[in-house]
TORMIBA-612844 format. One line per 3 residues: number of its first residue (from 1); their letters; for each residue x, y negated, z of C-alpha. Coordinates in steps of 0.02 Angstrom, whole numbers. Example, Ala and Ser with C-alpha at 12.3 -4.5 7.8 and 13.67 -1.06 7.14 Angstrom:
BEGIN
1	AS	615 225 390 | 684 53 357
This chain:
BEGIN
1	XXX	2006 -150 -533 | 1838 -159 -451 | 1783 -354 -392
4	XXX	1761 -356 -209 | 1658 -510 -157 | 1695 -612 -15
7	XXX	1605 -516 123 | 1544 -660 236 | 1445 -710 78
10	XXX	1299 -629 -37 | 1368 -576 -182 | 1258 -604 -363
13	XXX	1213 -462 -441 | 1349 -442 -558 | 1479 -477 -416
16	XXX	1371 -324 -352 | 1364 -238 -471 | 1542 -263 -537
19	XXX	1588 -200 -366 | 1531 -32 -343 | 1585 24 -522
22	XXX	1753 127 -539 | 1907 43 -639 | 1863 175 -787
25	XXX	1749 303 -868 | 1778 418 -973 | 1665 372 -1147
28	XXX	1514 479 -1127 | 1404 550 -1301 | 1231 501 -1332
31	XXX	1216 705 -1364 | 1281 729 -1216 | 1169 628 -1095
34	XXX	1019 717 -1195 | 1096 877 -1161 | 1091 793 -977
37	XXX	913 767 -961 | 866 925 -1051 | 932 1026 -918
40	XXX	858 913 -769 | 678 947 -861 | 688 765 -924
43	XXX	626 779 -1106 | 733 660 -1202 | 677 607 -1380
46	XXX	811 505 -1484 | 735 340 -1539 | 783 196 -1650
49	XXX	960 190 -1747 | 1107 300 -1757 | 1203 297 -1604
52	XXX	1372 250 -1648 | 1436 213 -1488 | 1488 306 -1341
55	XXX	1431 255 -1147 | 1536 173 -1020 | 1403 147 -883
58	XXX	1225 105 -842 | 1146 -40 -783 | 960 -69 -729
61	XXX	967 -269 -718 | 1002 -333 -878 | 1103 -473 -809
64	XXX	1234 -336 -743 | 1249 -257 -907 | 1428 -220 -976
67	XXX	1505 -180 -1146 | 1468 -9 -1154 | 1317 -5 -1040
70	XXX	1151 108 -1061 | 1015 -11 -1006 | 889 74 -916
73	XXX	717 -11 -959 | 616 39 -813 | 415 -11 -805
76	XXX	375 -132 -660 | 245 -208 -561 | 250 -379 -655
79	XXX	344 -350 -816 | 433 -193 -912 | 602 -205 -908
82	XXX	610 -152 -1093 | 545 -360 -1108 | 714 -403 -1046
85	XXX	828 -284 -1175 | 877 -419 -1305 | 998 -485 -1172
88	XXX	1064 -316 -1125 | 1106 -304 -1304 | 1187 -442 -1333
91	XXX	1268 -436 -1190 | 1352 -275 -1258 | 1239 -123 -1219
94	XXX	1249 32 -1318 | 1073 93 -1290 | 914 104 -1211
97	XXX	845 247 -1090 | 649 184 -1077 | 506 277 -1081
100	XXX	362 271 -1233 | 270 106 -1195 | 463 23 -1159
103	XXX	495 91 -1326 | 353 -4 -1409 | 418 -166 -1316
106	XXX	582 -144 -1404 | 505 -128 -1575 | 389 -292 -1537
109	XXX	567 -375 -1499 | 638 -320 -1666 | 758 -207 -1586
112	XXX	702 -71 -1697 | 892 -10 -1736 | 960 -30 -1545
115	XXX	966 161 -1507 | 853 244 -1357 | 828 397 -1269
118	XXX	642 416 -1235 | 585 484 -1098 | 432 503 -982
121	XXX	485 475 -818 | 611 341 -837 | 667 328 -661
124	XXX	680 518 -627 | 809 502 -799 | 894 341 -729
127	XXX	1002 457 -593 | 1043 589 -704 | 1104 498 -839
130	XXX	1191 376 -695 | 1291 559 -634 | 1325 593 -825
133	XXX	1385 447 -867 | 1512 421 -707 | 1568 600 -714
136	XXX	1447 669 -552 | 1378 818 -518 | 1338 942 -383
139	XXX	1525 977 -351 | 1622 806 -391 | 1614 736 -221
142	XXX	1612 657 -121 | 1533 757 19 | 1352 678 59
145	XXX	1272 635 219 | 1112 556 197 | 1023 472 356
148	XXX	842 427 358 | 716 349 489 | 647 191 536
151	XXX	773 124 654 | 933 175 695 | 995 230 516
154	XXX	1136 93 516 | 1211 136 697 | 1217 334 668
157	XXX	1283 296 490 | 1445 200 553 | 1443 338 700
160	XXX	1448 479 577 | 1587 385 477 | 1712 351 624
163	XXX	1683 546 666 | 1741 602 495 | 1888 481 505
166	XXX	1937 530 702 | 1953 713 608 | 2032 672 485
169	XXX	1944 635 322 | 1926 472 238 | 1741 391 229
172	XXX	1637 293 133 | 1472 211 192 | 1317 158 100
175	XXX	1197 48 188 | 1113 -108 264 | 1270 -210 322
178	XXX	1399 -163 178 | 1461 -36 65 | 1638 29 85
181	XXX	1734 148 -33 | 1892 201 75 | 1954 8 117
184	XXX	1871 -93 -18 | 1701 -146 46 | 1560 -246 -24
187	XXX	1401 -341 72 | 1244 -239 44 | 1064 -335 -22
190	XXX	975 -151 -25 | 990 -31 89 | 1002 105 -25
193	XXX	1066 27 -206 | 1005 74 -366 | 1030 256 -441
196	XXX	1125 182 -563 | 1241 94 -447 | 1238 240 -313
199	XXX	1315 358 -456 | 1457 216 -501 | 1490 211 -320
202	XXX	1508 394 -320 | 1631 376 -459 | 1712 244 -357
205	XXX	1735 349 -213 | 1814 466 -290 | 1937 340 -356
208	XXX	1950 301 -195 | 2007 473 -127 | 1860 473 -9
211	XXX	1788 623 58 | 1634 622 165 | 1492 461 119
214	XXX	1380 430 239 | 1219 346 159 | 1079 262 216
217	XXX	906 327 132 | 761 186 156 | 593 261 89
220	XXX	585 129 -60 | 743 224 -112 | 654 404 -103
223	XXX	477 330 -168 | 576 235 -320 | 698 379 -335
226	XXX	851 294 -318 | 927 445 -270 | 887 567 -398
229	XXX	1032 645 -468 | 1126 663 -279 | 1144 817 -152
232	XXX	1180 789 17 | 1271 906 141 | 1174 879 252
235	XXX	1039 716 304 | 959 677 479 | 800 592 522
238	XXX	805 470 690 | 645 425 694 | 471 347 638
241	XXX	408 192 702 | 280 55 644 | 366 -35 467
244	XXX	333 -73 287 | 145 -2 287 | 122 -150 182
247	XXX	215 -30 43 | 163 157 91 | -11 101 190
250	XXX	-12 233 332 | 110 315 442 | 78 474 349
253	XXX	111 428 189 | 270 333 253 | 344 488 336
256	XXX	285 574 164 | 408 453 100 | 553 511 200
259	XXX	531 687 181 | 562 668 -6 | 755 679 73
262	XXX	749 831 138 | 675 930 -17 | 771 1075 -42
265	XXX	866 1073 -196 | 916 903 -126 | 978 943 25
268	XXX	1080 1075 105 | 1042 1030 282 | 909 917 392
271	XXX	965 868 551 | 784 817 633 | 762 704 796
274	XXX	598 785 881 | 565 655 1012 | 654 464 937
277	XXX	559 340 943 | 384 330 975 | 398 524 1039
280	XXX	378 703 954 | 234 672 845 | 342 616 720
283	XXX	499 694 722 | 413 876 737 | 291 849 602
286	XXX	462 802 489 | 542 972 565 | 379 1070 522
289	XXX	368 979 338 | 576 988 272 | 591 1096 136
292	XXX	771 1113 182 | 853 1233 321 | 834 1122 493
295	XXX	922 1105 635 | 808 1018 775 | 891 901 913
298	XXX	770 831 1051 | 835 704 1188 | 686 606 1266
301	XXX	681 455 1383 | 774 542 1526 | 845 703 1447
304	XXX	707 810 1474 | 729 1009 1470 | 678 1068 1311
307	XXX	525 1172 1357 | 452 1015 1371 | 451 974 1207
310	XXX	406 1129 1169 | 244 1136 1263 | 203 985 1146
313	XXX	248 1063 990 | 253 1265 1001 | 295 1296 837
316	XXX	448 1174 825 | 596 1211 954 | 750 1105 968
319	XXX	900 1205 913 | 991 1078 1011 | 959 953 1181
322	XXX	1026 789 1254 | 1052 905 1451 | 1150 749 1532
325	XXX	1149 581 1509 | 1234 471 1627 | 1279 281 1628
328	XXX	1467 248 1597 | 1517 47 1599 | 1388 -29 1475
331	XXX	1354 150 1375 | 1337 323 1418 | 1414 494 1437
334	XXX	1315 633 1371 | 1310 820 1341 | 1224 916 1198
337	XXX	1162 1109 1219 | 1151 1213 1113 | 969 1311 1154
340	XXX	1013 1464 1071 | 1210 1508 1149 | 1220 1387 1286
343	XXX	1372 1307 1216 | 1411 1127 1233 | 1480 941 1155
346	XXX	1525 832 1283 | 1517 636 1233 | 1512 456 1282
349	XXX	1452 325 1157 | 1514 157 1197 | 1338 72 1133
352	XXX	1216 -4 1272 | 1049 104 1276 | 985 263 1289
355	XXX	930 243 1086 | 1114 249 1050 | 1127 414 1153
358	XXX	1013 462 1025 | 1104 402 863 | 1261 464 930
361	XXX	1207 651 930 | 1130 660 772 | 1293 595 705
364	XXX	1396 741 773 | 1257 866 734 | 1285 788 555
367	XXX	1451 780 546 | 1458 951 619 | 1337 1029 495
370	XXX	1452 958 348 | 1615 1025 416 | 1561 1190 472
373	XXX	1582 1300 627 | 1774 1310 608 | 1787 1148 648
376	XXX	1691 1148 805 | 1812 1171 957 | 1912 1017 848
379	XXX	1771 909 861 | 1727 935 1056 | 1912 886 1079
382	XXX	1890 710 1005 | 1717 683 1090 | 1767 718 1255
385	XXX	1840 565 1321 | 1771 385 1416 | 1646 281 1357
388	XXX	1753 139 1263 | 1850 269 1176 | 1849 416 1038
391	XXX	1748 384 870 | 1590 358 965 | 1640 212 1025
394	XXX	1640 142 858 | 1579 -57 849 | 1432 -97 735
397	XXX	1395 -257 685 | 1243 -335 764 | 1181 -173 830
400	XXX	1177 -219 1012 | 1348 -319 997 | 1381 -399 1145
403	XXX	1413 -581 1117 | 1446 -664 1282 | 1446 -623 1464
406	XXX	1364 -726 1621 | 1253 -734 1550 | 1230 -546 1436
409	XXX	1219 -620 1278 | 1164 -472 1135 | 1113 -471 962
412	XXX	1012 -348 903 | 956 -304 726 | 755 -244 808
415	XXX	636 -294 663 | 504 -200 710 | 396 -137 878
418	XXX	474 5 917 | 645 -62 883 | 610 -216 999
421	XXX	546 -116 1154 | 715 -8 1112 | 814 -158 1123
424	XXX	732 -252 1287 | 730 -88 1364 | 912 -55 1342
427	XXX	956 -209 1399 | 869 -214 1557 | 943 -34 1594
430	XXX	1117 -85 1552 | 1125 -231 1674 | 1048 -131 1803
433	XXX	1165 -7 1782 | 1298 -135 1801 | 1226 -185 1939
436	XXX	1153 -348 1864 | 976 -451 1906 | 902 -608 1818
439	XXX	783 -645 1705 | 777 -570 1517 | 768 -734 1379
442	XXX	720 -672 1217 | 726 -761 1041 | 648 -676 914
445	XXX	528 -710 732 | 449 -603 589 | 526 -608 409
448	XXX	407 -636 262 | 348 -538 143 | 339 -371 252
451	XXX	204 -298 370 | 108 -457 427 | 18 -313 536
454	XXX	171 -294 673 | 185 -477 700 | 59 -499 843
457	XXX	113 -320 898 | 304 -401 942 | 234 -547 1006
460	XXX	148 -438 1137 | 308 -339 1164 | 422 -490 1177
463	XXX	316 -559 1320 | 284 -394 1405 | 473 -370 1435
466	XXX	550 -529 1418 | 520 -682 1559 | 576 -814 1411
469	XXX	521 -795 1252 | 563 -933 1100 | 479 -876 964
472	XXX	555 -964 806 | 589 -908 600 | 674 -747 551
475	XXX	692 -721 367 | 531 -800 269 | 567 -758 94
478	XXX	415 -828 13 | 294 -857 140 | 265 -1018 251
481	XXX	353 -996 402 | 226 -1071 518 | 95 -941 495
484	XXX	207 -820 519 | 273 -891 695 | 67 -914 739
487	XXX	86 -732 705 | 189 -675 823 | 147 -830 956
490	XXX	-38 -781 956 | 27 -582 1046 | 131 -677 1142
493	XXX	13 -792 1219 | -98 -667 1234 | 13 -557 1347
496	XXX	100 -685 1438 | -110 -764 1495 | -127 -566 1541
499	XXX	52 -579 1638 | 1 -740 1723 | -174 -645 1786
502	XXX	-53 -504 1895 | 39 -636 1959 | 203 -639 1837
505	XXX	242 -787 1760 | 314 -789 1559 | 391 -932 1482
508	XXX	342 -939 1280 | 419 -1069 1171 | 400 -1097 994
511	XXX	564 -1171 875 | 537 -1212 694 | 733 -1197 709
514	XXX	799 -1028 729 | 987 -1115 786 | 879 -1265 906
517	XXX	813 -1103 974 | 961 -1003 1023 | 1007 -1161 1080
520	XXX	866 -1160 1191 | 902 -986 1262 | 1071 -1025 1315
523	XXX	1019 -1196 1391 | 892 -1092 1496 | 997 -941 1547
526	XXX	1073 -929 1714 | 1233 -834 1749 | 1149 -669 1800
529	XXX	1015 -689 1659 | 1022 -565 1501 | 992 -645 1352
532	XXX	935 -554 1188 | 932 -633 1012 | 835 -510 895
535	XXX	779 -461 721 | 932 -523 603 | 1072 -448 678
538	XXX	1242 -435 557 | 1129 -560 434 | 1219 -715 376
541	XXX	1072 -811 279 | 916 -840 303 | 794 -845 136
544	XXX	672 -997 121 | 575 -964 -42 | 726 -930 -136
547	XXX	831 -1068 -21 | 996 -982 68 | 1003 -1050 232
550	XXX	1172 -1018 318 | 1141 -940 490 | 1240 -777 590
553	XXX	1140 -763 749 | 1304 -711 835 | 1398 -856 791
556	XXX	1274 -966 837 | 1263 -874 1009 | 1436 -904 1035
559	XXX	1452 -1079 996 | 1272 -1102 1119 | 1383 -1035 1255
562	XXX	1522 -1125 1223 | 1441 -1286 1221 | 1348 -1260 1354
565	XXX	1549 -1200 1460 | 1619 -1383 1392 | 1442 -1454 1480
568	XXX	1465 -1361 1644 | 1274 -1411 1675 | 1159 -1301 1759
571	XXX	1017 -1247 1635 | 836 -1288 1649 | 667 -1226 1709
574	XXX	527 -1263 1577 | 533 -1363 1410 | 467 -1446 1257
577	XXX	411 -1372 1104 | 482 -1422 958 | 405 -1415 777
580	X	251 -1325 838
């Protein structure tokens, strides 16, 4: 039976690993995993001794590897993994899939007689093998729904999931805050695993008796082809926003990225969002660009008729349209058109902000894609209820979860511009809605090792929309954490001196300590304040150069409030510094 690790932790990699494999595989023949290839256009050239043993599973760490294993030796930025096969062999690896200059590294090693399978592309081979070896294949199941985009990937995921339960089916997900085969469920560290370990899961899934997946696609996992070797049903696109330029370096070549998912002998169906996010440009130039059949879906700000999207873009009209969108308790009710027969889905998601109005359609238009016509008139039955109830009213963890009331305490998983603005917007319109003033306090950093380039760009955004804002650490990974807070600080200041000019007056605080400075918030907020706590959302640990550093933004809310209950003071204007 599969290890499940403790899911308020981070598993290793082998508890990972371990974890999304099935309980057993059926012994696969080096002949037949060159047959494999072959067929996939993957050249495969037999290297190195007799293959006398028979594959149980793959494994591209070398510190995962199993008895059994094929170690796939990929070439990497720093070192070829072929440097790191003497371990996967004695740790009980059959073989080697590598390419030629992995298969020189093996000889250098003295593995002369470890068996390999040569071929040129080594991570276009990784998947297929990974589907050979765990039994995959176009038909094996489960059914695929892949969902791609800058933000809102994670909420539209767990959306699409509690749809295909509420009819019926049993899900698995794939993604940024866990895995989960059927009941058994795993913390994620990628947001899209390895093709290896996206095949096992496959395997597992089926183990599982589950049905319909609903995966995640980052671009690293279409650039690095994690998911070669996989067809989806269908896959949607949310939206593309400012994020990880430091890996694709341009907005083009990151939507290039993304549109590797909706290739057509990869997918059956896109779904495409014209106007998330930033608005159309986007989302119509990934409706123009899918090789695969699309179905378009616009919504806009304040559910705009669709004529005037297509003004914007002639040649791309939505199939479908958000025509209604009305506040209901902290989400919204909603109806989607159909452009072509007038027909309609009527909704309510039970997630604050119009964003989620957004995620929530592209769900059913997902969901409904996969399960066909037929199925229709069932699905409008279990949508068409309050806000608070049906699948759409699905919980997902720190995706505006609300925390604490008087004040509106929310964490929010925005990590990048767009997301931010989505976030501070929502919030505003979801007190106002509830009829709700006071002042917005926000808490928010910039993790390490991504694109430095946004940081000034969200301190600008935090203190155009926000009346507090304690800037303090997110996630540094390897960087020093004080450059990175000068970062975001110097927008801030910047905006708030512009702020101050017009006559409105913004509060901006710096806290070395990302707990001192929820802290903070709390001990500021006033009853009818809102109080948002961004960028980490569901995250447990925080990373200091390889240093875990316990932390889950929505406990640490919690306790803040309840401290400050047992105090029964009234919070404070102003305020220190602290580690600046």
């Amino acid at each position: 039976m599969p290890h499940t690790a403790d899911p308020c932790g981070t598993p290793s990699p082998a508890e990972q690993d371990l974890a999304f494999r099935p309980s057993a595989v059926a012994p696969v023949a080096w002949s037949a995993l060159a047959e494999a290839l072959e067929a996939a256009g993957q050249a495969a050239r037999v290297r190195g001794g007799e293959p006398d043993r028979p594959v149980t599973g793959a494994a591209l760490d070398s510190r995962v590897v199993r008895e059994g294993d094929l170690y796939v030796a990929l070439p990497g930025a720093r070192a070829h993994g072929a440097s790191f096969a003497r371990a996967a062999v004695d740790a009980g690896a059959a073989g080697v899939l590598t390419d030629a200059g992995g298969a020189r590294i093996l000889a250098d090693l003295g593995l002369e007689g470890v068996p390999v399978l040569e071929v040129d592309s080594v991570r276009a081979a990784a998947g297929v093998a990974a589907a050979r070896v765990y039994g995959g294949g176009a038909d094996a199941g489960p059914v695929l729904l892949g969902v791609t985009g800058t933000n809102g990937k994670t909420t539209t995921s767990f959306l699409a999931a509690s749809i295909v339960e509420a009819l019926g089916g049993r899900s698995g997900i794939i993604g940024t805050i866990l895995t989960r085969a059927g009941q058994r469920e795993v913390p994620s560290t990628l947001t899209t695993p390895e093709s290896t370990q996206l095949h096992a899961l496959m395997a597992l899934m089926r183990e599982e008796g589950v049905d319909t997946a609903v995966m995640e696609v980052s671009s690293h996992a279409v650039e690095y082809r994690r998911i070669a070797g996989l067809r989806y049903a269908a896959a949607g696109f949310t939206n593309l926003t400012q994020d990880h330029l430091d890996l694709h370096g341009s907005m083009d070549a990151y939507l290039e990225a993304k549109l590797g998912l909706f290739h057509a002998e990869r997918c059956d169906r896109a779904v495409i969002t014209l106007d998330g996010g930033e608005g159309p440009r986007w989302g119509v130039a990934a409706a123009s660009r899918a090789q695969a059949p699309v179905t378009t879906l616009a919504l806009g700000p304040a559910a705009p008729h669709p004529g005037a999207l297509e003004r914007e873009a002639p040649d791309v009209r939505p199939d479908w349209a958000v025509t209604e969108m009305v506040p209901d308790g902290l989400g919204h009710r909603f109806t989607l058109t159909e452009t072509a027969t007038g027909r309609t889905l009527r909704a309510s998601v039970g997630l604050p902000g119009r964003f989620n109005v957004a995620n929530a359609a592209l769900a059913v238009l997902l969901v409904l894609a996969a399960v066909g016509e037929e199925r229709r008139d069932e699905l409008a039955a279990l949508l068409d209820v309050p806000a608070g109830e049906g699948p759409l009213a699905a919980a997902v963890p720190g995706r505006m979860e609300v925390v604490g009331r008087e004040p509106d305490a929310v964490v929010d998983f925005a990590h990048n511009p767009d997301g931010m603005v989505q976030a501070l917007r929502s919030l505003a319109e979801a007190r106002a809605a509830a009829g709700r003033s006071g002042r917005t306090l926000l808490v928010v950093g910039a993790a390490g090792d991504r694109d430095a380039a946004k940081r000034p760009v969200m301190g600008r955004i935090a203190a155009e929309h926000a009346d507090v804002v304690i800037i303090t650490d997110d996630t540094p990974h390897s960087e020093d954490p004080a450059p990175i807070r000068a970062q975001v600080l110097e927008g801030a200041r910047a905006e708030a001196a512009r702020a101050a000019a017009s006559g409105r007056h913004v509060v901006v605080e710096e806290y070395d300590d990302r707990a001192a400075a929820i802290r903070r918030a709390v001990e500021l907020a006033r009853p009818e304040d809102g109080i948002l706590v961004a960028g980490r959302g569901h995250e447990t640990e925080m990373d200091y150069d390889g240093t875990p550093v316990p932390l889950d933004d929505r406990v640490a809310v919690r306790e803040a409030l309840a401290e400050a209950a047992r105090a029964g003071s009234d919070p404070v204007d102003g305020g220190k510094v602290h580690g600046s």
